[in-house]
C-alpha positions in Angstrom: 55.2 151.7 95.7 51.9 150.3 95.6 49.4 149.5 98.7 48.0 145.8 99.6 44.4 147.8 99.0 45.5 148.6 95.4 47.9 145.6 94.4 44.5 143.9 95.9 42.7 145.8 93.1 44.9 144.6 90.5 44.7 141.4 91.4 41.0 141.6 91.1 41.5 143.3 87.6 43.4 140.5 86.7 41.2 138.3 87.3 37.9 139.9 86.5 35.5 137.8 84.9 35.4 139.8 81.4 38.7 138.8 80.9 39.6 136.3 78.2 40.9 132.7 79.6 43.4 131.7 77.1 43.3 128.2 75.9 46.7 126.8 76.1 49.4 126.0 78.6 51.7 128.4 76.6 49.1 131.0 76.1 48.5 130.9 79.7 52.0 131.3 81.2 53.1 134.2 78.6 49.9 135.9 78.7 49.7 140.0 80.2 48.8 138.1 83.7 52.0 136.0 83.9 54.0 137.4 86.6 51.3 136.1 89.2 49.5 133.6 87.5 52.7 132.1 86.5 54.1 132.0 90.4 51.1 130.3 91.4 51.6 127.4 89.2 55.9 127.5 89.8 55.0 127.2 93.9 52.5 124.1 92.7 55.8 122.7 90.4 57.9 123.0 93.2 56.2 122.1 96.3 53.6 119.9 94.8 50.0 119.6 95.4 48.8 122.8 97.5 45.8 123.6 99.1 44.7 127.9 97.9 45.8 128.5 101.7 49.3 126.9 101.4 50.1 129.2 98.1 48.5 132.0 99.6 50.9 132.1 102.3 53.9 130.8 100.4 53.2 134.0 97.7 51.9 136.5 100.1 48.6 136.5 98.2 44.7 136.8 99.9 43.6 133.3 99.2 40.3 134.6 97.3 43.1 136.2 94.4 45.1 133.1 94.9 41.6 131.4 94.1 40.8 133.7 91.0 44.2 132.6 89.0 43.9 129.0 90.0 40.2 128.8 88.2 42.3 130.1 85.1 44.7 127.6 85.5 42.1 125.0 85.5 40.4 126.2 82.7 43.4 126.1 80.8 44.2 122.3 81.7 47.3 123.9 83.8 46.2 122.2 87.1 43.4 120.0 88.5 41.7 119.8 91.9 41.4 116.9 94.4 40.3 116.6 97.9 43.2 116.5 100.5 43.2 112.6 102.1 42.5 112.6 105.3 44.6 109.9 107.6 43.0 109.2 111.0 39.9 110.8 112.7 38.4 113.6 110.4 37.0 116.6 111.7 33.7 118.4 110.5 33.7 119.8 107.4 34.8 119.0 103.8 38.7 118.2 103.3 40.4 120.8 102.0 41.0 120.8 98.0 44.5 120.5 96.7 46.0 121.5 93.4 48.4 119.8 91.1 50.1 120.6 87.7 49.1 118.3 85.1 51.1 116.9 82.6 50.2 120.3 80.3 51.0 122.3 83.2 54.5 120.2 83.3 54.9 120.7 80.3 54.6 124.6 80.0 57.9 125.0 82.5 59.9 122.0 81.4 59.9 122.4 77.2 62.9 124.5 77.3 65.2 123.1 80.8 64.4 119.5 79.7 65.8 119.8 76.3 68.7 121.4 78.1 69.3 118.6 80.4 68.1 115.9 77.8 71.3 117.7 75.8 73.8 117.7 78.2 73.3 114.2 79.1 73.2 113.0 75.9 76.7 114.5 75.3 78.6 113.4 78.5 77.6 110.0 76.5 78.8 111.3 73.3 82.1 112.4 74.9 83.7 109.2 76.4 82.4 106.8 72.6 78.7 106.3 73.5 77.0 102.5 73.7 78.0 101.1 77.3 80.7 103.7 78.4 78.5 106.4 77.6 75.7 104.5 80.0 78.0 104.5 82.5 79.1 107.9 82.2 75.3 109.3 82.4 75.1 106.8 85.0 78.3 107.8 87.0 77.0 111.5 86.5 73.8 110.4 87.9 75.0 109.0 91.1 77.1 111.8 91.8 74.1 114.1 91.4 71.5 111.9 93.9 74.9 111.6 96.5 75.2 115.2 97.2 71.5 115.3 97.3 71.0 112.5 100.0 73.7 114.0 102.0 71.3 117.0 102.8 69.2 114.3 104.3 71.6 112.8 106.4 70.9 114.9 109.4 67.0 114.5 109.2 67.7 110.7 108.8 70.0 110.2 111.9 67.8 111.9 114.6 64.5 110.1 113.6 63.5 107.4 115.8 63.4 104.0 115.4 61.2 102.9 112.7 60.7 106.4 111.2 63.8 106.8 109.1 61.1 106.4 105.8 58.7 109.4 106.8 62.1 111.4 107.7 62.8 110.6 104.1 59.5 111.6 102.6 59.4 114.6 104.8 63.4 115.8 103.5 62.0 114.8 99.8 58.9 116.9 100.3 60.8 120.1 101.3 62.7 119.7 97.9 59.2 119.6 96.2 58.8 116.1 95.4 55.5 115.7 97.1 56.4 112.8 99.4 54.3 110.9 101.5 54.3 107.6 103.6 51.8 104.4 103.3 52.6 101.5 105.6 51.8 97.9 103.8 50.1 95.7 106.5 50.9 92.0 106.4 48.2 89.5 104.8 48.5 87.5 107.8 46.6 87.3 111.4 49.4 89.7 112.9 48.7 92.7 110.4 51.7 93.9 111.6 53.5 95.9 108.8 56.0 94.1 106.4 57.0 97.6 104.8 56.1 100.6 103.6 55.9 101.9 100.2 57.5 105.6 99.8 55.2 107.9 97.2 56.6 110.6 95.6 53.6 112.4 93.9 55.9 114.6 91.8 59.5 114.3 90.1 61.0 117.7 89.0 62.9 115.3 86.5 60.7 112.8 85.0 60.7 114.1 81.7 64.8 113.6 81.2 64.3 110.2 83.2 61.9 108.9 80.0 65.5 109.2 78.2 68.0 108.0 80.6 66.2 105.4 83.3 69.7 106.1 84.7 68.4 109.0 86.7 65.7 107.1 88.8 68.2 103.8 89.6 70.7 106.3 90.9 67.9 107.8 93.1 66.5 104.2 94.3 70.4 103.3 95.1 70.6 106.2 97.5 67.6 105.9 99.0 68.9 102.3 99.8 71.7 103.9 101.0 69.8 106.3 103.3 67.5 103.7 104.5 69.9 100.7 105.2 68.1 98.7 103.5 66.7 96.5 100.3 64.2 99.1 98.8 62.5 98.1 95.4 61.5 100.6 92.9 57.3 99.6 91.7 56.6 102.3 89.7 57.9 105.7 88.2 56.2 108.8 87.0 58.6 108.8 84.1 57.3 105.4 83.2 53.8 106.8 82.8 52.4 105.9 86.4 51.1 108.6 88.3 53.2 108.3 91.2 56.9 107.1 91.9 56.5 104.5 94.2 59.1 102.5 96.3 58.8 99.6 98.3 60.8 99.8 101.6 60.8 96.6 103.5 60.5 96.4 107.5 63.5 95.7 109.8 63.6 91.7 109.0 60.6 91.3 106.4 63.3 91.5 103.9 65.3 87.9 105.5 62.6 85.9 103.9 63.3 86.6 100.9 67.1 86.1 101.1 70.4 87.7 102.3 70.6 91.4 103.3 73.4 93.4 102.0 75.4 95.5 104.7 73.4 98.4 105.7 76.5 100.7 104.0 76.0 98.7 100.8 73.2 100.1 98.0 72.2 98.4 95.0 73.5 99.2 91.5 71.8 99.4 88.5 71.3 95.3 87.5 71.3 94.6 91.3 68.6 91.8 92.5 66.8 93.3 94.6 64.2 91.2 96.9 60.1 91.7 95.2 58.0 93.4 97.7 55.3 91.0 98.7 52.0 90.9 97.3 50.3 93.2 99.5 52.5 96.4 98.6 51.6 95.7 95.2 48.2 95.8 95.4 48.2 98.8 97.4 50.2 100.9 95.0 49.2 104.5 95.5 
């Protein structure tokens, strides 16, 4: 069994400077390094965007060998860096810098699982005569799928205060690796009290199967409706090519103005009206 001081070393062997940087996503992922290089990019897929510290700690790593196969990574287009937003008072220092897949390194993992899924799917349509039933049946499926999902969130849901049921959301969301975060939309009037919030998830394990059946993300908007007790409006989709699946959750009573509420227990289905988000949670689209 080896010691930290020499799987240390091998990291560092690994990694050495000498050593070739292949040039592709593929090339990358099945190269001799793959075991560890290829964990550090799964925990990014899975978690989304992590700072060298997070993934050290998630994988057991030293962040300076973390460090060493994320500059591979972003040599081969696998991943790209930002700087952490900062929400409130900011301390000294730079923030700290956060990884993300991009659409290569999304690629690379998903090739082979989405033509699974994109299969399956595509014969649960098949099976009941295709056109409209077979909508319905990718649609029924779908619903079924973000039910039992939304049922582990129950829990977190219920014992958040009043007004907090949206970052108990992103937070549940988040844990399953969809990146999730909060933005509160402030009215365009002299109250600037909030209308709504707009609920960004900054990654979507299933976008490249949603490109084919749109049935996926208005199954997750319905249950997240559901969850929320509430009119929520779907502005933009990573499977749609934005960069961010965004959805518009009104305040307790913004939604009045802009006609009747449904029952709380009541969610949109796909074809529903659902009330537009005002202006201002437009423009502030993350």
């Amino acid at each position: 069994m080896k010691t930290s001081r020499e799987h240390d070393q091998q990291l560092e062997a690994e990694s050495a400077p000498g050593c070739a940087v292949p040039e592709t996503a593929t090339e990358v992922l099945l190269d001799g390094h793959r075991a560890t290089r290829d964990r550090v990019a799964r925990s990014i897929l899975d978690h989304g965007p992590s700072s060298a510290a997070d993934l050290a700690g998630r994988l057991g790593l030293t962040s300076a060998a973390v460090r060493r196969h994320l500059d591979g990574l972003l040599a081969a287009g696998l991943v790209e860096s930002r700087e952490q937003r900062v929400y409130g008072s900011r301390g000294r220092g730079r923030p700290a810098k956060l990884f993300a897949l991009t659409e290569s390194g999304r690629d690379a993992f998903y090739q082979a699982y989405d033509q699974l899924a994109a299969d399956a799917l595509r014969w649960i349509s098949d099976a009941v005569g295709g056109g409209k039933a077979g909508e319905e049946a990718v649609a029924a499926f779908a619903r079924a799928r973000f039910a039992k999902q939304g049922q582990k969130y129950l829990d977190s849901l219920e014992q958040a205060g009043d007004g907090l049921r949206t970052e108990a959301l992103a937070e549940a969301l988040s844990a399953d690796g969809y990146a999730a975060t909060v933005r509160r939309v402030p009215s365009a009037g002299v109250s600037k009290a909030p209308v709504g919030a707009q609920l960004c998830q900054h990654h979507c394990p299933v976008a490249h199967i949603a490109e084919q059946f749109p049935q996926l993300c208005e199954a997750e908007t319905e249950v997240f409706s559901q969850l929320l007790g509430t009119h929520v409006q779907r502005l933009a989709t990573i499977a749609h090519g934005d960069g961010v699946c965004t959805t518009y959750v009104p305040a307790p009573g913004a939604a009045s103005s802009h006609g009747k509420r449904q029952a709380p227990d009541a969610a949109p289905t796909a074809g529903t009206s659902i009330p537009s988000a005002p202006a201002s949670a437009r423009r502030n689209l993350a």
